[in-house]
Chimera marker file (.cmm) of the C-alpha trace (Angstrom):
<marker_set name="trace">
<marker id="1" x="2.327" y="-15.780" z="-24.407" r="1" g="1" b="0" radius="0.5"/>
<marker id="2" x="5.809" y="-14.929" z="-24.029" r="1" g="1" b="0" radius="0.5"/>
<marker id="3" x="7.565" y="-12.177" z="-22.092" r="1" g="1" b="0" radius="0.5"/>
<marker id="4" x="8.917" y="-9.036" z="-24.433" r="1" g="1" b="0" radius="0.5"/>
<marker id="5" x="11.606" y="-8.911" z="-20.878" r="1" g="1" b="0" radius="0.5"/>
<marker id="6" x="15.030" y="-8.209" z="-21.327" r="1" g="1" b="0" radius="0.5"/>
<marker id="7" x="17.533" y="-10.204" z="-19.005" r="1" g="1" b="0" radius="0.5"/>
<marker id="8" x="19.913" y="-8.198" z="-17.948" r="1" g="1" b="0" radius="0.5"/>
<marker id="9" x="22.601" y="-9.007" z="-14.837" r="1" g="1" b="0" radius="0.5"/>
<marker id="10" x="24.008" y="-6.398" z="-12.682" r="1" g="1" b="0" radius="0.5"/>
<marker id="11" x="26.174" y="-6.212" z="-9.627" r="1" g="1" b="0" radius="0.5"/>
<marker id="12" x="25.201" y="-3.729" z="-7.600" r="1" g="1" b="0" radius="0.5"/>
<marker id="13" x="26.631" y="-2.678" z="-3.484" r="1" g="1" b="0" radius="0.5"/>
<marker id="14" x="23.611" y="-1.917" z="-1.303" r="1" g="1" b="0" radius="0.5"/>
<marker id="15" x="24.897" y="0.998" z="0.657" r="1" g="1" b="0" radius="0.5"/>
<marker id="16" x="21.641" y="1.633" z="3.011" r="1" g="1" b="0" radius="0.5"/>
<marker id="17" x="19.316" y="-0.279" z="4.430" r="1" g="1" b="0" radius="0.5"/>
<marker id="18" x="16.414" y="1.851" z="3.004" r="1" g="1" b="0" radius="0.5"/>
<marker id="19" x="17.449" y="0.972" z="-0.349" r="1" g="1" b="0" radius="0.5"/>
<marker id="20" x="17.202" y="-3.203" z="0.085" r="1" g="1" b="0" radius="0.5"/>
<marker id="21" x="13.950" y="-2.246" z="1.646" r="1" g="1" b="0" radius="0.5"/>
<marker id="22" x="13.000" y="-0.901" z="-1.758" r="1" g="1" b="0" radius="0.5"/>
<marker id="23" x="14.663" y="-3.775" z="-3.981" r="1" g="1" b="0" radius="0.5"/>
<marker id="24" x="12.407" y="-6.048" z="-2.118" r="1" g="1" b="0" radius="0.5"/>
<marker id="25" x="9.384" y="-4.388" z="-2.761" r="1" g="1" b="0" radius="0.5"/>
<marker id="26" x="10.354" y="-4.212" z="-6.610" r="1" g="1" b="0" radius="0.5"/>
<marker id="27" x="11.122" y="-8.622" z="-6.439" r="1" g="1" b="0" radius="0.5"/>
<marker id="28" x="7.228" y="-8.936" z="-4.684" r="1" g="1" b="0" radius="0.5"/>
<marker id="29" x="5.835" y="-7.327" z="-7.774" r="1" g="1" b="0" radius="0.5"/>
<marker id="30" x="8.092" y="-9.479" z="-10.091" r="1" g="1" b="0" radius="0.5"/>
<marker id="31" x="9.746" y="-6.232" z="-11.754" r="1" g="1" b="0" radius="0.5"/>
<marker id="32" x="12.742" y="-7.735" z="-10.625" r="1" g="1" b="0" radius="0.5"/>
<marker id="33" x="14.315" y="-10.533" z="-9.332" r="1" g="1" b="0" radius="0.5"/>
<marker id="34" x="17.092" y="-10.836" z="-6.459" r="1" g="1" b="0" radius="0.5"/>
<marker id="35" x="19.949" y="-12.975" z="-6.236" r="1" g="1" b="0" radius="0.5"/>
<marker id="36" x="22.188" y="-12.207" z="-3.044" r="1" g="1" b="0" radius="0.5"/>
<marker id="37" x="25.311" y="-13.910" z="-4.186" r="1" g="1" b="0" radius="0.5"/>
<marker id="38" x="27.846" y="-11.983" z="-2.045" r="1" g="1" b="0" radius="0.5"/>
<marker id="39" x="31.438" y="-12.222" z="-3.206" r="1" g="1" b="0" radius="0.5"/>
<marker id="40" x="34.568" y="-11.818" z="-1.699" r="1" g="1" b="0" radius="0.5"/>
<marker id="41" x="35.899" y="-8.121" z="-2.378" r="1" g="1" b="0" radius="0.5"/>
<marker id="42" x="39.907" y="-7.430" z="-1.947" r="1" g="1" b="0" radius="0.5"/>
<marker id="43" x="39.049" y="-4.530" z="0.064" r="1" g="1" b="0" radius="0.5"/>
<marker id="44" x="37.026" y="-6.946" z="2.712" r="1" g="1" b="0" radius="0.5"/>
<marker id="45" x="40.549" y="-8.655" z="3.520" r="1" g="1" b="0" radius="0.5"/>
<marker id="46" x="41.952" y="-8.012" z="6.934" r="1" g="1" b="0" radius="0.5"/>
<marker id="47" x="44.034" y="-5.282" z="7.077" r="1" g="1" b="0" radius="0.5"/>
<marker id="48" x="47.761" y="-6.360" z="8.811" r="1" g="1" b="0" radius="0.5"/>
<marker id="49" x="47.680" y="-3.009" z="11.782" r="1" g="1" b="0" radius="0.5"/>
<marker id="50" x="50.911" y="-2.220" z="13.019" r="1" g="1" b="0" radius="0.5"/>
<marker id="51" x="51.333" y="-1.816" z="16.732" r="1" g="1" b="0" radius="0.5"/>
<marker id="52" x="54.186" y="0.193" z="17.905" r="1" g="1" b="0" radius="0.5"/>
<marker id="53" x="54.679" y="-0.459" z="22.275" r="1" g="1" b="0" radius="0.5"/>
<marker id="54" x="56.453" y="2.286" z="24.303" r="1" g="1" b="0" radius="0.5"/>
<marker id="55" x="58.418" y="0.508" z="26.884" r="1" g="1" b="0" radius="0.5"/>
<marker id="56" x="58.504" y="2.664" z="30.255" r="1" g="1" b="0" radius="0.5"/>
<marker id="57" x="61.708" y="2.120" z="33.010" r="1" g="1" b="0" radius="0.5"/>
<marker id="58" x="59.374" y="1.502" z="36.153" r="1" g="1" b="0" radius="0.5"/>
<marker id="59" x="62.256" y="0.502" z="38.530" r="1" g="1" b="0" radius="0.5"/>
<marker id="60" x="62.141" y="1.975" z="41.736" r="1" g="1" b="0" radius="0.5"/>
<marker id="61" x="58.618" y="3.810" z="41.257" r="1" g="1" b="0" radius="0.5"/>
<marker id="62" x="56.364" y="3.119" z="44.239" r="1" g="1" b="0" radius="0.5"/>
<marker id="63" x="52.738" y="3.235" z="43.607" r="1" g="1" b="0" radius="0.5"/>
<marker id="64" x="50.707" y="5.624" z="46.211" r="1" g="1" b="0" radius="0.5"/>
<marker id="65" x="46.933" y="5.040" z="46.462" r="1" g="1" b="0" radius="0.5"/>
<marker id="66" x="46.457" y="8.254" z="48.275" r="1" g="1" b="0" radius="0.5"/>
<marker id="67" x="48.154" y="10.041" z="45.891" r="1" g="1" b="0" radius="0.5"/>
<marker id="68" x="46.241" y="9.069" z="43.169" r="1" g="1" b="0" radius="0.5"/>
<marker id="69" x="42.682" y="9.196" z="44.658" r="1" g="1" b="0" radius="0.5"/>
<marker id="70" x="43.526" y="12.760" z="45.800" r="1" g="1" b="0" radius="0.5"/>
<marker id="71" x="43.543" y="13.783" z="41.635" r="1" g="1" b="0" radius="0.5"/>
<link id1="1" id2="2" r="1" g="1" b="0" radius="0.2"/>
<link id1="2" id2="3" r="1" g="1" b="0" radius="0.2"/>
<link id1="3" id2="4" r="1" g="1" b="0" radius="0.2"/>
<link id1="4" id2="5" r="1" g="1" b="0" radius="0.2"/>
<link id1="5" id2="6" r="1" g="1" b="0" radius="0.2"/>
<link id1="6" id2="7" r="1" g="1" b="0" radius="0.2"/>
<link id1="7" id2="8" r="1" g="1" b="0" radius="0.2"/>
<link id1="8" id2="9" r="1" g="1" b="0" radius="0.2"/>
<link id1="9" id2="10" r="1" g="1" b="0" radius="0.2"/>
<link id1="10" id2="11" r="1" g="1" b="0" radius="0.2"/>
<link id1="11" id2="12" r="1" g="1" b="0" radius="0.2"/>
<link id1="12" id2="13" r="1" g="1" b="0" radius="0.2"/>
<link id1="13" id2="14" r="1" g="1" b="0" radius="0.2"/>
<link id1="14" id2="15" r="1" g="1" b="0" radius="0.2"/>
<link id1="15" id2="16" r="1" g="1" b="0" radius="0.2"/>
<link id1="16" id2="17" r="1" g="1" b="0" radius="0.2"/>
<link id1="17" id2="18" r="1" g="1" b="0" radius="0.2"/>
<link id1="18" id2="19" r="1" g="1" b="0" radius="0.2"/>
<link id1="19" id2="20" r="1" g="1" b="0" radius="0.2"/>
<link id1="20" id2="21" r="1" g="1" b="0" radius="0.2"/>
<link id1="21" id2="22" r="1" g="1" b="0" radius="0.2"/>
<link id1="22" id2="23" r="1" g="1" b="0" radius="0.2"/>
<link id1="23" id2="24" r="1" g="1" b="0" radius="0.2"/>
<link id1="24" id2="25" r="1" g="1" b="0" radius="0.2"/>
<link id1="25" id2="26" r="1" g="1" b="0" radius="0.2"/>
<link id1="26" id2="27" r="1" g="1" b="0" radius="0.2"/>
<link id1="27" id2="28" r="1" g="1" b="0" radius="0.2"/>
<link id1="28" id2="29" r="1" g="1" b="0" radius="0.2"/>
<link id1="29" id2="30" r="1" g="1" b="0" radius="0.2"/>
<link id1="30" id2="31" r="1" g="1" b="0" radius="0.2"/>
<link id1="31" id2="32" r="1" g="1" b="0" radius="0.2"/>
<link id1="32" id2="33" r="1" g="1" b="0" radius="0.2"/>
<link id1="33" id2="34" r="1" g="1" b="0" radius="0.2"/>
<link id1="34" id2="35" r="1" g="1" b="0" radius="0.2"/>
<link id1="35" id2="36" r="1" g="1" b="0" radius="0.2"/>
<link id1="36" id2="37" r="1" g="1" b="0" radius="0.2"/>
<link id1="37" id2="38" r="1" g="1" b="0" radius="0.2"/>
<link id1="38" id2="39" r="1" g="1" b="0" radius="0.2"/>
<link id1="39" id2="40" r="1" g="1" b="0" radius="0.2"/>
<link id1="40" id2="41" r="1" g="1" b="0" radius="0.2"/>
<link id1="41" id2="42" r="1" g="1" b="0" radius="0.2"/>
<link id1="42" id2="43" r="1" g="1" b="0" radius="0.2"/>
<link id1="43" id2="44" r="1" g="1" b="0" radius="0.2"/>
<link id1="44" id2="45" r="1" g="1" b="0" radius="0.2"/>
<link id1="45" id2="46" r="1" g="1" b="0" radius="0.2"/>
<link id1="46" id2="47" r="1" g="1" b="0" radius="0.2"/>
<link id1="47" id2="48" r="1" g="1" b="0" radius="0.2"/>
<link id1="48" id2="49" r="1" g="1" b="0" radius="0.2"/>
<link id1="49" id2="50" r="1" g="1" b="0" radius="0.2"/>
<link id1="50" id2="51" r="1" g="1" b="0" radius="0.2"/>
<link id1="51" id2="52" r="1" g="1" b="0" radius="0.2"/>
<link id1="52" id2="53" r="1" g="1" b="0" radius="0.2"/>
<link id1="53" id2="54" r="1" g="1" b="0" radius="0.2"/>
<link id1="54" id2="55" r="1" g="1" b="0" radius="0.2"/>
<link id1="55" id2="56" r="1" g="1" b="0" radius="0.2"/>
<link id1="56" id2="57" r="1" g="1" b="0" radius="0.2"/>
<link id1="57" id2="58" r="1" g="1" b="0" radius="0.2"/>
<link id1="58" id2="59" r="1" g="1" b="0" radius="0.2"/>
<link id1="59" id2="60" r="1" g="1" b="0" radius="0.2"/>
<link id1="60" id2="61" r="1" g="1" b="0" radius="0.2"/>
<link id1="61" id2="62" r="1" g="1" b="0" radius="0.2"/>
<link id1="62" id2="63" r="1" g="1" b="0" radius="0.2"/>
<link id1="63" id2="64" r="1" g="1" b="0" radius="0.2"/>
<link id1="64" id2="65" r="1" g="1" b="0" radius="0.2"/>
<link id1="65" id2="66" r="1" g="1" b="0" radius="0.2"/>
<link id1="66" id2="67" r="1" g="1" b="0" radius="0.2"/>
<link id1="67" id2="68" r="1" g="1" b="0" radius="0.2"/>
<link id1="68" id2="69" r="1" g="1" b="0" radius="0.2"/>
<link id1="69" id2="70" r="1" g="1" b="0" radius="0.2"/>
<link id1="70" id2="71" r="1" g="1" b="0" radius="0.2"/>
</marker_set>
């Protein structure tokens, strides 16, 4: 007997856990049928952060313990 099914392929981002939760349950009862390719997106790439340092003149500043457990 053969299948009146209809293979269709779509891509699809799983945005909450709920919802794979779901998808599985649909692949146990063979309404569908998962394939968890996972491909690299652009948007995954590291993004280059620019740090920008302030650069403080400490000469001559003495450190006081006392001073600074008092605040």
């Amino acid at each position: 007997m053969k299948s009146n099914a209809v293979k269709m392929i779509f891509t699809i981002e799983i945005l909450d856990k709920h919802a794979i939760v779901f998808l599985r349950e649909l692949e146990k009862l063979k309404i569908i049928r998962i394939s968890s390719k996972q491909e690299k997106n652009a948007n995954n790439r590291a993004v280059k952060k620019e740090f920008k340092a302030t650069r403080l003149d400490t000469r001559g500043f003495k450190f006081n313990r006392e001073e600074a457990n008092e605040r």
